[in-house]
C-alpha positions as CSV (number, residue, x, y, z in Angstrom):
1,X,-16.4,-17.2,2.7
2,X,-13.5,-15.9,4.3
3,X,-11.5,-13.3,1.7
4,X,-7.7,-14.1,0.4
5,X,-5.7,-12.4,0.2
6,X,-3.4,-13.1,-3.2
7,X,0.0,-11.6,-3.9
8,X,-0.9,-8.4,-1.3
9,X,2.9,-7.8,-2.0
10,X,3.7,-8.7,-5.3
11,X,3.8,-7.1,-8.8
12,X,5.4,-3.7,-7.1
13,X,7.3,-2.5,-10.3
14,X,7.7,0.0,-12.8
15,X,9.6,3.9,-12.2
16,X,7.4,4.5,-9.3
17,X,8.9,2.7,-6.9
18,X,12.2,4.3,-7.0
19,X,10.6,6.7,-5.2
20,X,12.2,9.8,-7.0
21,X,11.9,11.4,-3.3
22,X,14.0,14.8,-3.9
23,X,16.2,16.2,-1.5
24,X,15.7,20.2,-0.5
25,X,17.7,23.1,-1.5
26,X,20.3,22.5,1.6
27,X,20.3,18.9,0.0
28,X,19.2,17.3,3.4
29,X,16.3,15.1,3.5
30,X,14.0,14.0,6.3
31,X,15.0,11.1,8.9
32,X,13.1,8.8,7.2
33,X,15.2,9.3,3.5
34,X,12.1,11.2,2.1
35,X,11.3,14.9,1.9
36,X,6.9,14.7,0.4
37,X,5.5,17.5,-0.9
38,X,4.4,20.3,2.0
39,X,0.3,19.0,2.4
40,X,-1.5,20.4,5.1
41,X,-4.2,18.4,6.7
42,X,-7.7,19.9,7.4
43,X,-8.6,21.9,10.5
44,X,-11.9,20.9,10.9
45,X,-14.7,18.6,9.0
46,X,-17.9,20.5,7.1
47,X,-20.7,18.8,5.7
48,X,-20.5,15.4,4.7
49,X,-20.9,15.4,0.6
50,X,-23.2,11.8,0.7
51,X,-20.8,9.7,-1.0
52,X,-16.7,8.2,-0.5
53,X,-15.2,6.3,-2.5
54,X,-12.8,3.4,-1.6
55,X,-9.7,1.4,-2.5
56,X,-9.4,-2.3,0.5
57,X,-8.2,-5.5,0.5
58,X,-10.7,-8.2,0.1
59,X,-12.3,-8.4,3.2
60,X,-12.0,-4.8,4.6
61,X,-15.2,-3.1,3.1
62,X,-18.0,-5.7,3.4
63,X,-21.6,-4.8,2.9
64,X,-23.3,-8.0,3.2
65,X,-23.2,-8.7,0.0
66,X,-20.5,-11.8,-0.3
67,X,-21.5,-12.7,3.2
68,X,-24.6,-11.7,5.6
69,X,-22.8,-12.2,8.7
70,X,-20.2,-9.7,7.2
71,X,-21.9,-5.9,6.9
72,X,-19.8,-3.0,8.6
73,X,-21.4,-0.5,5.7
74,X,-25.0,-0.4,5.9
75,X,-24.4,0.6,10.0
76,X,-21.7,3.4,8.3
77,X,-24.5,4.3,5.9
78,X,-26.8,4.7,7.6
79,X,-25.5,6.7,10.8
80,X,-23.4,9.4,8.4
81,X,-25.1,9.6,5.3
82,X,-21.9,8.7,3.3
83,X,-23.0,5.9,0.3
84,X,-20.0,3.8,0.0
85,X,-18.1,2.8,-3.1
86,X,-15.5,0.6,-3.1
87,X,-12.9,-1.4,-5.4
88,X,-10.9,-4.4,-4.4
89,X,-7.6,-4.1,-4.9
90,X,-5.2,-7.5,-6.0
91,X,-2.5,-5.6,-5.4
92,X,-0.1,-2.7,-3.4
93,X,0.7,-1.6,-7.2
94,X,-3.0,-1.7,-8.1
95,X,-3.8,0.6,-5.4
96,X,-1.3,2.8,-6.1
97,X,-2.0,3.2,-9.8
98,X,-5.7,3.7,-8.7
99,X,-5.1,6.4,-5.9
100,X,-3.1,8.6,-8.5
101,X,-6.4,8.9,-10.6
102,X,-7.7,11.2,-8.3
103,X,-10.6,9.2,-8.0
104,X,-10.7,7.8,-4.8
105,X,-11.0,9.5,-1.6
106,X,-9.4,7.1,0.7
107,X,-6.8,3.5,0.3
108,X,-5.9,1.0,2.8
109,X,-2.6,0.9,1.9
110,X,0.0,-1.8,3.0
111,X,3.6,-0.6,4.1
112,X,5.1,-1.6,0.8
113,X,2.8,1.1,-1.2
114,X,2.2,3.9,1.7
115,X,5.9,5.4,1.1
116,X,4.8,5.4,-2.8
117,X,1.7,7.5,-2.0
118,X,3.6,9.6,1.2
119,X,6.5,10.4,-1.6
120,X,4.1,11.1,-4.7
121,X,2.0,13.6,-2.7
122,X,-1.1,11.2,-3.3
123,X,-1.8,10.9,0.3
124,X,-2.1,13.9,2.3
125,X,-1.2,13.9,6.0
126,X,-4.5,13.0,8.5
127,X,-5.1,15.5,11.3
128,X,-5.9,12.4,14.0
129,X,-7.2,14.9,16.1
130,X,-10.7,14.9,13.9
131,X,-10.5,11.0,14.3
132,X,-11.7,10.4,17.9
133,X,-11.4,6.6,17.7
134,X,-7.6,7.2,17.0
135,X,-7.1,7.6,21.0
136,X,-7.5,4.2,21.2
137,X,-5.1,2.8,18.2
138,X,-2.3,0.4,20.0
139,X,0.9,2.6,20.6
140,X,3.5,0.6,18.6
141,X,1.2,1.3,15.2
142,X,1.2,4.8,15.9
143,X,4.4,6.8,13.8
144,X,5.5,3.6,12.4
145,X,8.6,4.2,9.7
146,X,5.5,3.2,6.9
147,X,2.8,5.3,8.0
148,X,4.9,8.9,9.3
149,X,7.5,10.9,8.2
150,X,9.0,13.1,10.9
151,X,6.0,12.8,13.3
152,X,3.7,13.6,10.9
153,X,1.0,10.7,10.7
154,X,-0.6,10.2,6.9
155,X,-3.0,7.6,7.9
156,X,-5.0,5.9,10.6
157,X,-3.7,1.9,11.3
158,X,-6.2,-0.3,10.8
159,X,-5.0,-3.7,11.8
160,X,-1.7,-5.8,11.7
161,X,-0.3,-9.3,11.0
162,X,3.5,-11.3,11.4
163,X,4.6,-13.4,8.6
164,X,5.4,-17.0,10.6
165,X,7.2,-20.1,10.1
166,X,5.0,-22.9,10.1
167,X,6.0,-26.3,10.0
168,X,4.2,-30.1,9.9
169,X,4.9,-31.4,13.4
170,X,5.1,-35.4,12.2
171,X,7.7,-34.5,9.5
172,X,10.2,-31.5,10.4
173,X,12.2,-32.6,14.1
174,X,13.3,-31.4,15.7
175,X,10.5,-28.4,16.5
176,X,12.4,-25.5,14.8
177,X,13.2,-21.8,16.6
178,X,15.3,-19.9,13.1
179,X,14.6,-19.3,10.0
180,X,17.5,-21.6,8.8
181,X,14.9,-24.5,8.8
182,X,14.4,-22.6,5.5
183,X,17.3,-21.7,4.7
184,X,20.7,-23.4,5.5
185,X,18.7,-26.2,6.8
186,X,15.9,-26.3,3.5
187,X,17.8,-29.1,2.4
188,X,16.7,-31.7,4.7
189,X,12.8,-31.0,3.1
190,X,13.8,-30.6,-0.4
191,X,10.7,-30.1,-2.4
192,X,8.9,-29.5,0.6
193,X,9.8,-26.1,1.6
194,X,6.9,-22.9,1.1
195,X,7.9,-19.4,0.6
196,X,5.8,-16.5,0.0
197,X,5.8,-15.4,-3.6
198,X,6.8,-11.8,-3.6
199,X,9.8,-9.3,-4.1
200,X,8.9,-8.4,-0.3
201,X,10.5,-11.6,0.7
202,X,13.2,-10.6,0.1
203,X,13.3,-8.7,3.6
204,X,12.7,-12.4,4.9
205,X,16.5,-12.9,4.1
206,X,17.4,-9.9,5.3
207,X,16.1,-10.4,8.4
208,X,17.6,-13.7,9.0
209,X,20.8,-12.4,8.0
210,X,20.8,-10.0,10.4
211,X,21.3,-12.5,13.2
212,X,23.3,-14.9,11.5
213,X,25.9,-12.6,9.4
214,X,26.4,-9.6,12.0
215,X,29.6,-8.6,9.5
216,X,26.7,-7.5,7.2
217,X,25.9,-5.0,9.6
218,X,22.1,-4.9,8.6
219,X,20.2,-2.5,10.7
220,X,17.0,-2.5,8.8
221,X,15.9,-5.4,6.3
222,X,14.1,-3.2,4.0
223,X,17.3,-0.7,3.7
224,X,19.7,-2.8,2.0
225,X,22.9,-1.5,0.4
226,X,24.6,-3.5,-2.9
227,X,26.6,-6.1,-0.3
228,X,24.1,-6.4,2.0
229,X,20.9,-7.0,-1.0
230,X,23.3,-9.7,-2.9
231,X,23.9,-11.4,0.0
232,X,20.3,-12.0,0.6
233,X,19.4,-13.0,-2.8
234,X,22.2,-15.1,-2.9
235,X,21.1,-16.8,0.4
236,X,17.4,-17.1,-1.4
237,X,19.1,-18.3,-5.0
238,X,19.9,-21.2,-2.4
239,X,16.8,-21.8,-1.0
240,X,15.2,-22.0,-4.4
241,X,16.2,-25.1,-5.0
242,X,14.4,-26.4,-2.0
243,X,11.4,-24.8,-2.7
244,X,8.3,-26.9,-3.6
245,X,5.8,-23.8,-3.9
246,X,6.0,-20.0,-3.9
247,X,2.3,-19.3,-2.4
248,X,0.1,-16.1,-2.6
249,X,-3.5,-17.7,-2.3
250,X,-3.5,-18.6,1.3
251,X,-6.1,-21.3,0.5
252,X,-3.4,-23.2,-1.4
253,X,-0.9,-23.3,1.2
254,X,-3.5,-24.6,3.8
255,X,-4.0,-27.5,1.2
256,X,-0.6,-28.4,0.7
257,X,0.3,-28.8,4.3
258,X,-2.8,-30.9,4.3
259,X,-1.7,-33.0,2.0
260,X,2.0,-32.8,2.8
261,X,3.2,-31.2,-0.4
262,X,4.6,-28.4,2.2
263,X,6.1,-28.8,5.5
264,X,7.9,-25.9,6.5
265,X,7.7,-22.4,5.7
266,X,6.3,-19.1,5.7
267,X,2.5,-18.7,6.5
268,X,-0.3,-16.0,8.9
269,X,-1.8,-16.7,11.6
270,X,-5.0,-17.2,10.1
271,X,-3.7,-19.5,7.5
272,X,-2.1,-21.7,10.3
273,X,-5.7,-21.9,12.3
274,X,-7.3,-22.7,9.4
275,X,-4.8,-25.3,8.5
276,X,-5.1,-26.6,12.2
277,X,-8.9,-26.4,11.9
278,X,-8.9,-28.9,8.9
279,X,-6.8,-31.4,10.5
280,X,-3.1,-30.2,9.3
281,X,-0.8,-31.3,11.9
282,X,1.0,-28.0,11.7
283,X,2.5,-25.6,14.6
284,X,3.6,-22.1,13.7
285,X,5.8,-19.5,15.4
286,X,7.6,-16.3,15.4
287,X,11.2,-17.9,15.3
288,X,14.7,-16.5,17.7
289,X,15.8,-13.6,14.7
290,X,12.0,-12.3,14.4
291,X,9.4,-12.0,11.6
292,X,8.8,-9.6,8.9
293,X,4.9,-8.8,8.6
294,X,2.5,-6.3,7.8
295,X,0.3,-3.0,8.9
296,X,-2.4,-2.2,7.1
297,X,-3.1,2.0,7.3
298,X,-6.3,3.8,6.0
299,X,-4.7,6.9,3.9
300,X,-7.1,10.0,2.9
301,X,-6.3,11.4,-1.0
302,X,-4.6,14.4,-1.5
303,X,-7.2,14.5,-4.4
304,X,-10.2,13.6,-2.3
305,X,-13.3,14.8,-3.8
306,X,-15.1,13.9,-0.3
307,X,-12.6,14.0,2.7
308,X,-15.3,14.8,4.6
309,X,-17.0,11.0,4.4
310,X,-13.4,9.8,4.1
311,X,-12.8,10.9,7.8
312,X,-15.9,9.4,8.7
313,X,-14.6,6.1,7.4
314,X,-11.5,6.4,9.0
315,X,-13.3,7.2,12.1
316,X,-16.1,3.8,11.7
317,X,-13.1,1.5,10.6
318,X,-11.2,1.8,13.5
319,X,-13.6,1.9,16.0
320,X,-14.0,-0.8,18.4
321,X,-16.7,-3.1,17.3
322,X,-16.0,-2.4,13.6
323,X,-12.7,-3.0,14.0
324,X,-13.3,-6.4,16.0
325,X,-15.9,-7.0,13.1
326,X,-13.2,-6.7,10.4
327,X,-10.4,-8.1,12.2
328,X,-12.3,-11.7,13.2
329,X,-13.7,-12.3,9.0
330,X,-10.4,-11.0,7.7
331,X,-7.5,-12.6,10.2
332,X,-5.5,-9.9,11.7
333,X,-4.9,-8.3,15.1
334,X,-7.3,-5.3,15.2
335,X,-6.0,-1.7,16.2
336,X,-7.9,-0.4,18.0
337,X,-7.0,-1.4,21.8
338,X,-10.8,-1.9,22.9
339,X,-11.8,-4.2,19.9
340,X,-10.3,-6.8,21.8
341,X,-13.5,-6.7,24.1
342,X,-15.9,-6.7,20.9
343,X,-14.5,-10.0,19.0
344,X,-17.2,-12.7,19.4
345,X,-14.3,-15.3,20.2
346,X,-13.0,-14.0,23.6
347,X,-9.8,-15.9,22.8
348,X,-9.1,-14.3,19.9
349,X,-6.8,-11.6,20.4
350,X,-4.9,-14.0,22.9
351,X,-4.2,-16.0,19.8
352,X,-3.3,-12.6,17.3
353,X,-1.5,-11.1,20.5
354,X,-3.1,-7.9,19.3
355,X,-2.3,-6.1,23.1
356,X,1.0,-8.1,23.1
357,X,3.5,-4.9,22.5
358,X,6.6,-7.2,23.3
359,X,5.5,-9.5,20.7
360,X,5.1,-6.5,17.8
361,X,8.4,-5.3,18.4
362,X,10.1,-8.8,17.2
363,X,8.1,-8.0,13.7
364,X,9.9,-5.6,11.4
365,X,6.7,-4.7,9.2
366,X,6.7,-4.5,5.4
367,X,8.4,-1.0,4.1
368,X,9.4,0.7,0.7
369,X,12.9,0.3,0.2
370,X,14.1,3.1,-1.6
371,X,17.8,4.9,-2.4
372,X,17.7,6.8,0.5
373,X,18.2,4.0,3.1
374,X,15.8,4.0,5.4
375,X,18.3,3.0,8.7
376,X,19.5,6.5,8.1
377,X,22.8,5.8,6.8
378,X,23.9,8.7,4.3
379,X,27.3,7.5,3.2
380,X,26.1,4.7,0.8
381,X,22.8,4.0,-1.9
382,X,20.4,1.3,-1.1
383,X,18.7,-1.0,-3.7
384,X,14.9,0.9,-4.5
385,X,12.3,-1.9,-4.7
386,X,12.4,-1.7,-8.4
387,X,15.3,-3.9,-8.1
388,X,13.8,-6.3,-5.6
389,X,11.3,-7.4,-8.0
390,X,13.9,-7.5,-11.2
391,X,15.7,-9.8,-8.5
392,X,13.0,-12.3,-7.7
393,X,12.2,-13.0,-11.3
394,X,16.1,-14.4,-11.4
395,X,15.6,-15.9,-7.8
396,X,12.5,-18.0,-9.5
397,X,14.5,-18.8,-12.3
């Protein structure tokens, strides 16, 4: 059975995500807003200690287990030595909680929880030197704003998604290019309308305000200040009322656009083939202002009790028939650049335009918003996530 993925986003509150980040003595911080505790990656690997233990998504650590056509650990297993443990996480704020036990050695963390971990001094940096696969990781994943700070990697990407607009192509004409078939132009399907259920959409907005209100001036849709974050809950307090279904099981979207509950709204790739493949009449695209969407990044404890097998893992998981392994059963563009050549559906990365670097750099992928604003912008505060997810409890109602 292919894994969902429920809520990756959601349920990101409490004190930790205001990301106490603390300036230095000069009161200067680093270009990304945060200053994290001064970790040094290793030199060199030793011995591997016969054991790591894990924090995934559903779908990222498979051992045969749920499905025999789905086993990427035994091969690890068996070629290092390393026994594998691993939890599934239902959450960003789940994995979070779980990394600061000390009791995990390694997380694949989603761009709205890396900052968290980067900040807290949870995750150390990752010398990608002792990663040989790393070579091979596509370009525009390397030093992204959710897996760096100043240059400094503190993970190794693992794979990468856009969040699309996906509409019923007998009910919503004409064929829409923006995001207002959502927004300003919601009305039309009242009832009908999907949105993904999580504080994270907020950035959806954003994003669409970006293009449509330049006097906004939003440079970033994850670095909002007071104007700029009322204006897109305002613009989503709008929407609501148009909305038919928040959705965070992917399984239930696919069925409501089957049955015509939804028509038009937010979706993945994998969640529009599947849709397709089941004899929704749907079409999904990245529309004229962009897409939000997500990159996934395999980050090592500071607390690790085996680094050792956790650079083995970040090594096996990225490398190019593992990663084309993993990619295919979960529903993601893979990172590494020769996975594409592994995939048993030739078409496949054609479809996730996984070598497609034009296409990547229309997706602003998920981020931590936090007071420092992210853009760069030092003269004003912007609104920490903590107040996203108070904010999308009112948008609800």
């Amino acid at each position: 059975m292919r894994p969902t993925r429920t809520l990756r986003a959601a349920a990101c509150a409490g004190a930790a995500l205001l990301l106490a980040a603390a300036c230095d003595s000069s009161g200067s911080t680093s270009a990304t807003g945060l200053n994290p505790p001064d970790l040094k990656a290793p030199t060199k690997l030793g011995r591997t200690e016969g054991q790591v233990d894990l924090i995934a998504w559903a779908g990222y650590v498979e051992d045969g287990s749920d499905d025999p056509k789905a086993d990427w650990v035994s091969g690890f297993e068996k070629q290092t030595g390393c026994q594998v443990r691993s939890k599934v996480a239902a959450s960003s704020d789940e994995m979070v909680k779980l990394m600061k036990t000390g009791e995990y050695d390694a997380v694949s963390a989603s761009g709205d929880a890396s900052l968290r971990l980067i900040a807290s001094g949870d995750a150390a940096p990752v010398n990608t030197g002792l990663v040989p696969n790393y070579k091979d990781v596509f370009s525009g994943l390397k030093n992204g704003a959710w897996n760096s700070v100043d240059g400094r990697m503190y993970g190794i990407p693992h794979g990468r998604g856009a969040n699309l607009l996906m509409y019923n192509t007998r009910k919503v004409s004409p064929a829409p290019t923006s995001w207002s078939a959502v927004f300003e132009g919601a009305s039309k399907y009242r009832g009908h309308v999907t949105a993904y259920d999580s504080p994270i959409y907020i950035a959806d907005a954003a994003l669409y305000l970006r293009a449509t209100r330049p006097e906004l001036k939003i440079k970033d849709p994850y670095a909002l200040d007071q104007k700029q974050f009322d204006a897109a809950v305002a613009l989503l307090k709008k929407q609501n009322a148009n909305v038919g279904e928040y959705w965070g099981d992917y399984l239930k979207e696919v069925s409501a656009f089957k049955s015509g509950d939804s028509v038009v709204g937010t979706t993945w790739q994998v969640i529009a083939n599947l849709a397709a493949s089941e004899g929704a009449t749907v079409k999904a695209l990245v529309p004229k202002e962009g897409s939000t969407g997500w990159s996934d990044t395999w980050m090592v404890s500071s607390k690790a009790k085996h680094p050792n097998c956790a650079y083995k893992w970040l090594n096996w998981i990225v490398s190019p028939k593992v990663n084309a392994e993993v990619a295919e059963y979960f529903g993601e563009a893979p990172a590494n650049s020769k996975a594409c050549a592994e995939t048993k559906d030739r078409n496949f990365c054609t479809v996730y335009h996984a070598a497609d670097e034009n296409y990547w750099k229309r997706i602003a992928f998920w981020n931590t918003p936090i007071e420092q604003c992210l853009d760069g912008r030092t003269d004003v505060t912007c609104v920490p996530y903590a107040k996203w997810v108070q904010a999308w409890t009112e948008i609800k109602g």
